[in-house]
C-alpha positions in Angstrom: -18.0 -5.4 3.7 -16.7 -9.0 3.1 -16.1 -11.3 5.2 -13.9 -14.0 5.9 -15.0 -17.9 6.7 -12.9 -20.1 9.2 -13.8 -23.9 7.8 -12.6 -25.2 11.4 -14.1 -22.6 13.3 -10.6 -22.3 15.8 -9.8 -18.7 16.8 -6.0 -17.8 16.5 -4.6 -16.5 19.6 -1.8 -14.1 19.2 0.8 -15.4 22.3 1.2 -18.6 20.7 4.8 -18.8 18.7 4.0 -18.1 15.0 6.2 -19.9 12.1 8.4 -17.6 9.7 7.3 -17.8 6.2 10.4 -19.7 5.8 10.0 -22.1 8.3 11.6 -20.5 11.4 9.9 -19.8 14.4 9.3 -16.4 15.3 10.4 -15.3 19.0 7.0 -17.2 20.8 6.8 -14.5 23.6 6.1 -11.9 20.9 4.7 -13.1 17.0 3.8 -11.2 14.7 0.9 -8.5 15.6 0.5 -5.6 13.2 0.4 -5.9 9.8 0.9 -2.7 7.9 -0.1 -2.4 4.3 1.1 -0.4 1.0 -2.1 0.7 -0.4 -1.9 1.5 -4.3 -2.1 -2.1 -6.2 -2.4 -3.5 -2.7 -5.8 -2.3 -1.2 -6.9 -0.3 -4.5 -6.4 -0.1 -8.2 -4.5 2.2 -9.5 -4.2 2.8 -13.2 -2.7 6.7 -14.0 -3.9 6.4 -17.7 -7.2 6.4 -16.7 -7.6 10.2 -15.6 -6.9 11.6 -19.2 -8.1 8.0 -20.7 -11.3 10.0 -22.0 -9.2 12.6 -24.4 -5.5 10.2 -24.7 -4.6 7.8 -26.6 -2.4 5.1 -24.7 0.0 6.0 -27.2 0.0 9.8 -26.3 -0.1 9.1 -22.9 3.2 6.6 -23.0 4.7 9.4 -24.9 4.2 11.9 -22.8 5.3 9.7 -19.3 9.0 8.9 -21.2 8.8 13.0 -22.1 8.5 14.4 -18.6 9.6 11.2 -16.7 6.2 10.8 -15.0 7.3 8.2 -12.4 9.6 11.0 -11.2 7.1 13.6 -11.5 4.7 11.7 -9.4 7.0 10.1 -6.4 8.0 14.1 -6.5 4.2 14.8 -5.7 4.1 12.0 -3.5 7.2 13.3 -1.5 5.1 16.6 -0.9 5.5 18.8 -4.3 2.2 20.8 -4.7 0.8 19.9 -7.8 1.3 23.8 -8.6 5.2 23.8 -8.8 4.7 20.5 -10.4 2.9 21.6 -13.2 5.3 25.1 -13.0 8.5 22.2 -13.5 6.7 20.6 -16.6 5.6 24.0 -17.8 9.2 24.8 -18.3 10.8 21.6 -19.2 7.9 20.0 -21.2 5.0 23.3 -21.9 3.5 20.8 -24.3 2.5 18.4 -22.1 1.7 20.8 -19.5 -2.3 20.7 -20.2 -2.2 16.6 -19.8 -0.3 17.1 -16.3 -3.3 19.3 -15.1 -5.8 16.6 -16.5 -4.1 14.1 -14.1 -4.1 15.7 -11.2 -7.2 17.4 -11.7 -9.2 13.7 -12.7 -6.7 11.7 -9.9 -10.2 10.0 -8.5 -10.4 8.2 -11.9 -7.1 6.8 -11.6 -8.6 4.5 -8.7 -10.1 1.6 -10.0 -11.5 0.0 -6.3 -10.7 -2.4 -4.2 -7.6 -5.5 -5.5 -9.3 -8.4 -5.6 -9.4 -10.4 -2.0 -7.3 -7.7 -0.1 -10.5 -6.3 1.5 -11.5 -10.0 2.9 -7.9 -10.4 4.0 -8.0 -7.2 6.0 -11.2 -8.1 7.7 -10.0 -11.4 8.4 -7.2 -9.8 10.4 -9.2 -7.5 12.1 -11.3 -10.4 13.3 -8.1 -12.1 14.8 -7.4 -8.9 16.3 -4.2 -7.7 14.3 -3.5 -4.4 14.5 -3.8 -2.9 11.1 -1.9 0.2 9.7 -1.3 1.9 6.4 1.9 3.4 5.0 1.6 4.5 1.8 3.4 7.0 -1.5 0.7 9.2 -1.7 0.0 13.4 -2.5 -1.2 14.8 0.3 -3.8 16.5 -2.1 -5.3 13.5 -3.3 -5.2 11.3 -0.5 -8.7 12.2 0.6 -9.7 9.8 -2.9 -8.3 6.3 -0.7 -10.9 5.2 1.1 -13.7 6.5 -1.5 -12.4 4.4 -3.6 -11.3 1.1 -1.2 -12.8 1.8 1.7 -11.6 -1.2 3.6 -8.9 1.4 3.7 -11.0 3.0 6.8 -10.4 -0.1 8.5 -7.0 0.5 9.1 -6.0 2.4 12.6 -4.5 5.1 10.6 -2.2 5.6 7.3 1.0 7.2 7.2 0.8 9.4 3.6 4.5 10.5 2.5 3.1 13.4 0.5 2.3 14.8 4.6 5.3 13.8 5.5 7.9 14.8 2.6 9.5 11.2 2.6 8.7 8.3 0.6 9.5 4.6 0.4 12.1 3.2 0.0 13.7 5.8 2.1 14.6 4.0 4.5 13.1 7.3 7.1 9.7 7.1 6.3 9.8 3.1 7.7 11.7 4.6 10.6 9.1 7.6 11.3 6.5 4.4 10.9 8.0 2.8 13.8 8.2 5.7 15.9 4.9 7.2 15.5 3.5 3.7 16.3 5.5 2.7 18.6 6.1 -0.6 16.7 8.2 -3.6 17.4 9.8 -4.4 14.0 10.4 -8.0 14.9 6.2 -8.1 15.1 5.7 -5.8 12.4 4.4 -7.4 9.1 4.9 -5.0 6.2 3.2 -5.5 2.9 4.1 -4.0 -0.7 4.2 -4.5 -4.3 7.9 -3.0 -4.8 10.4 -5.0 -4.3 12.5 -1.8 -3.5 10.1 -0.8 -0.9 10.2 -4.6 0.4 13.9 -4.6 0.8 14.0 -1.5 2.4 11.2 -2.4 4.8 13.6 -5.8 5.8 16.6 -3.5 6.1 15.4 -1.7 9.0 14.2 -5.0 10.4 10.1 -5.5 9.5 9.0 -9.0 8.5 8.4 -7.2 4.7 6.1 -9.3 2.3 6.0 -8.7 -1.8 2.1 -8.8 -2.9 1.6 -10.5 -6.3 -1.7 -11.4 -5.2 -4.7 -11.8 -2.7 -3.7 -15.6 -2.6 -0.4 -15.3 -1.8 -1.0 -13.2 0.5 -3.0 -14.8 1.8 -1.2 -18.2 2.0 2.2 -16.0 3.2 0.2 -14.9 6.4 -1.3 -18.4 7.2 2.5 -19.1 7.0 3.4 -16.6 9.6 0.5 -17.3 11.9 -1.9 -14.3 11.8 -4.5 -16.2 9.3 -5.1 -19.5 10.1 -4.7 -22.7 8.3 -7.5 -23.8 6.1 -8.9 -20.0 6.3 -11.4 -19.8 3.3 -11.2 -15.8 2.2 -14.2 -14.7 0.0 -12.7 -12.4 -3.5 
């Protein structure tokens, strides 16, 4: 696994008050003490063209994602929709683009392309400071099992909350409210990290301290802002 390097060698203690990333204190009897990550484009590649990449041109594949609306096909999966009656929807709507459907779901482990680059040495550096570290991600419960072959820094987390189990997804603003339940988390502690800005808003809307990932550095340099990485932490890619 990698590691992360702390040039100073100071530990980070977690009752200290920790600064908001926009300069405001947080409440110092509290800080900020879990950090729960999106996973797809945030802890692993994912890249849908890949699974039918071997028989599909881009062009085909374009085509047939504007045909059958494939980002509404696939948040449908992620919400719980068997890949069966998915394939049954397209098979009436769209029968000609039935056969590529059933190549995606069938080849969904090549869709992953591993670990983003620096997440995994940002999640270890966490769990070094002793951050509690969850998962909450829009995800088919059929494929889910793929994650952590793929990133498995994804392991490291205390456990992942999958919509396509649940029969919610982001940015509804349930699934963040089942998050805080099942956890019993305190949102005003709660660090939530994602690539949508949709699922970002919707995060700060039921109070989590939400973060937009564009990157493993600015990520990075957002949590040294809020506390839970130190200063001056040197993260390996």
């Amino acid at each position: 696994m990698e590691t992360s390097l702390r040039t100073d060698g100071s530990k980070l203690t977690s009752s200290h008050a920790r600064p908001d990333i926009h300069g405001e204190a947080s409440d110092p009897l509290t800080g900020y003490d879990t950090v729960v990550f999106d996973l797809g484009r945030v802890l692993v590649g994912w890249e849908p063209y890949l699974a039918v990449a071997d028989q599909t041109s881009e062009e085909e594949w374009q085509a047939f994602a504007e045909a059958i609306d494939f980002p509404a096909v696939n948040l449908a999966m992620d919400g719980g929709l068997s890949h069966a009656a998915a394939l049954a929807r397209v098979r009436e709507s769209h029968p000609q683009h039935e056969e590529t459907l059933a190549r995606y779901c069938g080849n969904f482990r090549a869709t992953l392309t591993g670990p983003v680059a620096g997440t995994t040495a940002i999640v270890e550096a966490l769990a070094a400071e002793g951050v509690r570290l969850l998962g909450l991600t829009n995800w088919s419960a059929e494929t889910f099992h793929h994650a952590a072959e793929a990133a498995p820094v994804i392991d490291r987390l205390e456990d992942v909350l999958v919509s396509g189990r649940e029969g919610v997804v982001k940015p509804d603003p349930a699934i963040f409210h089942l998050l805080i339940e099942r956890y019993e988390l305190r949102p005003g502690t709660t660090v939530f990290v994602d690539d949508s800005p949709a699922n970002v808003a919707a995060a700060e809307g039921v109070g989590l301290r939400a973060l937009h990932f564009t990157g493993a550095a600015q990520l990075r340099a957002d949590l040294q802002n809020l506390g839970l990485l130190a200063d001056g932490d040197t993260i390996a890619p």
